[in-house]
N, C-alpha and C positions, 0 to 999 in steps of 0.2 A: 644255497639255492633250493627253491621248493617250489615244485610242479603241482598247478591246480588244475586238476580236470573238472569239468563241470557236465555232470550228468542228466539236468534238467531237474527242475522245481527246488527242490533245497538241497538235494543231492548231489554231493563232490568228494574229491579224493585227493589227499592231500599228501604228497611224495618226495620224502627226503631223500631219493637214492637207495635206502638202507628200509626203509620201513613206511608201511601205505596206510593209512589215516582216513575210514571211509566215515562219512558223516550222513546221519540220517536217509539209507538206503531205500528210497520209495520207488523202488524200480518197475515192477509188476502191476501194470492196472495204470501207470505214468503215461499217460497220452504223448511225451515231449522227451520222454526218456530216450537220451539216444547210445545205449547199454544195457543187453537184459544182466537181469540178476545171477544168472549164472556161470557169464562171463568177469566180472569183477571180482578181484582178490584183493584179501586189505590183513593187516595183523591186527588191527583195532579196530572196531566201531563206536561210536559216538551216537549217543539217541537222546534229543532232546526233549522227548516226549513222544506219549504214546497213541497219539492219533495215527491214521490209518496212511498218510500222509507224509510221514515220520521216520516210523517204526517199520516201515513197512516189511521190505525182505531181509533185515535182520535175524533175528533167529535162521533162516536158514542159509543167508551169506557164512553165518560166524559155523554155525553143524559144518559145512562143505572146508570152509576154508582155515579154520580153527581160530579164527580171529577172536579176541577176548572182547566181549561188549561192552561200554561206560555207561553209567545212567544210572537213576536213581533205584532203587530196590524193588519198586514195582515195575517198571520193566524192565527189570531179571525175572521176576516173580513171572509175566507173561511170557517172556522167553521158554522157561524151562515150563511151562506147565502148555504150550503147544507139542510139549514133546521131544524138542531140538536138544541135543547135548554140547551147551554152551556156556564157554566160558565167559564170567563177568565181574565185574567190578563193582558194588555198588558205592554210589556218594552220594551227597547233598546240598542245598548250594552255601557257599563260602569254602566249600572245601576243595582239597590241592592231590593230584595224584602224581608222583615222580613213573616216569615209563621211560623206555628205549630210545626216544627221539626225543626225549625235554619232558615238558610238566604238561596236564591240564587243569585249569582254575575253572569251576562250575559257578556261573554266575545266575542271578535272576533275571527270569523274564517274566512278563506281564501277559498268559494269557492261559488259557486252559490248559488240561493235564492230558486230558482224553484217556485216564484209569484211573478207578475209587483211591482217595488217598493220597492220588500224586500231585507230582507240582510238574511245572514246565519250565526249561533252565536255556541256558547260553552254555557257550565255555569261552576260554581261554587259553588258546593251543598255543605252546613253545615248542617250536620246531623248527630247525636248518636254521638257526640264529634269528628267526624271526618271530613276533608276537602277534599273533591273527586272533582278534573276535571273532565269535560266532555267535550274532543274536538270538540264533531260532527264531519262533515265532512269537513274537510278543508287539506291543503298543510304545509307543515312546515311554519312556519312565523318566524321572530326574536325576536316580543314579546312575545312570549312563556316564555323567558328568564322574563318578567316584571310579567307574571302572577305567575312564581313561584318566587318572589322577592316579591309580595304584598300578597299573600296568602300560609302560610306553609302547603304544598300539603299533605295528606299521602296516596291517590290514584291518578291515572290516568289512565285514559277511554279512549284509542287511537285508531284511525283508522289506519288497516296496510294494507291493501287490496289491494294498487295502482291504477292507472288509473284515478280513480274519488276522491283519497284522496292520503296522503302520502304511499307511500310504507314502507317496512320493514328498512332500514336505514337512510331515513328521521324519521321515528315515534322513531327510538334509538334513536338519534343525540336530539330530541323531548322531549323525557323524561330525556336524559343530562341536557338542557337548565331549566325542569321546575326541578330539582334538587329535585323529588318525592322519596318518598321509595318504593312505590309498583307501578306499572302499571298491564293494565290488557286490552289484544287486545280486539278489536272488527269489524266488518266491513270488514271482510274477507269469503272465502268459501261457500258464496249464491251462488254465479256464476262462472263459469267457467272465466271469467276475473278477477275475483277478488281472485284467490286462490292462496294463500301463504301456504307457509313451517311455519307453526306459532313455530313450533319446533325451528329451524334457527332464529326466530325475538327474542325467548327468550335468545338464547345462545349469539346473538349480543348486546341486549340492557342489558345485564346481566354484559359483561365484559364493555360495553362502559360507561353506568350510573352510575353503582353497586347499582340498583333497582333490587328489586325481583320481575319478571314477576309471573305472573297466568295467567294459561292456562284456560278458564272454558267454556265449550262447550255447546252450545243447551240444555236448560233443565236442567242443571245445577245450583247447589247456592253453595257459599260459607258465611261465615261468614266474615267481615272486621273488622279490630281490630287497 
């Protein structure tokens, strides 16, 4: 069993009992955040890139809480050159890291980096016996189709927001390709550009997938099973 908190905009926390799993901490400056950054503890973080958006109170979630950071070299490179004394990891994508709670698989996404030199990724978290995608921010791509061909999915973490990622029928068509049982949006309803009928994204990727959407809102957890 693994506990999903949902912190607002792409930010979550992912809790096997033994070990907390925080993913792209954009807590500070989060209009819909419903946890400041100083209140959350994690032994890991996960950054999919380094927009502002992203990356946000990392470096000083991981200083305070000694959480070791994921991600690709330049943000480490950002991390330690704000100052923070933080531990990290770096990868790149295809690549597989073994940790405390199972593995992560660093996959591709489709969209900016938001630092010289970087790229923008996904992962692939193994944790409490279950295999959760995380798209980050990215557009539909066709290898969607290979990630759920190489890893047997039972979540997926998708952005439906538009504009700056897929919209609500690209992320259906999304969750067809990775042939998951559950999705679960994220990346909508901070902004006035990014507001979706998340109502409507479930009742389409429902009949198109035949995944079961969860809706889970700001401040919100569910149990994943």
């Amino acid at each position: 069993m693994v506990k999903y908190s949902y912190f607002g905009h792409a930010c979550f926390l992912l809790d096997d009992g033994k070990h907390k799993v925080l993913v792209d901490p954009f807590l500070t400056g989060n209009p819909v955040a419903s946890v400041s950054a100083s209140d959350v503890e994690a032994d890991y973080i996960l950054v999919t890139h380094a927009h502002g958006d992203h990356l946000g109170d990392a470096p000083d979630i991981a200083a305070r809480t000694g959480a070791e950071v994921v991600g690709i070299p330049e943000i480490l490179d950002i991390c330690t050159s704000m100052g923070a004394d933080v531990k990290g990891h770096g990868m790149n994508l295809g690549g597989s890291l073994n940790l405390p709670f199972g593995k992560v698989r660093m996959t591709l996404a489709q969209h900016s980096s938001g630092v010289p030199g970087g790229i923008a990724c996904g992962y692939v978290i193994y944790i409490g016996g279950l295999v959760i995608y995380y798209a980050g921010d990215t557009a539909l791509f066709s290898d969607m189709k290979l990630i759920g061909q190489k890893d047997k999915l039972d979540y997926a973490l998708l952005p439906i927001g538009d504009n700056y990622t897929m919209g609500l029928e690209d992320a259906a068509l999304a969750a067809q390709w990775l042939g998951v049982r559950h999705v679960i949006p994220l990346h909508y309803d901070t902004w006035p550009i990014i507001r979706q009928d998340v109502a409507k994204y479930k009742e389409l990727t429902e009949k198109m997938a035949h995944a079961e959407v969860h809706i889970v809102k700001p401040g919100e957890a569910i149990d994943l099973a």
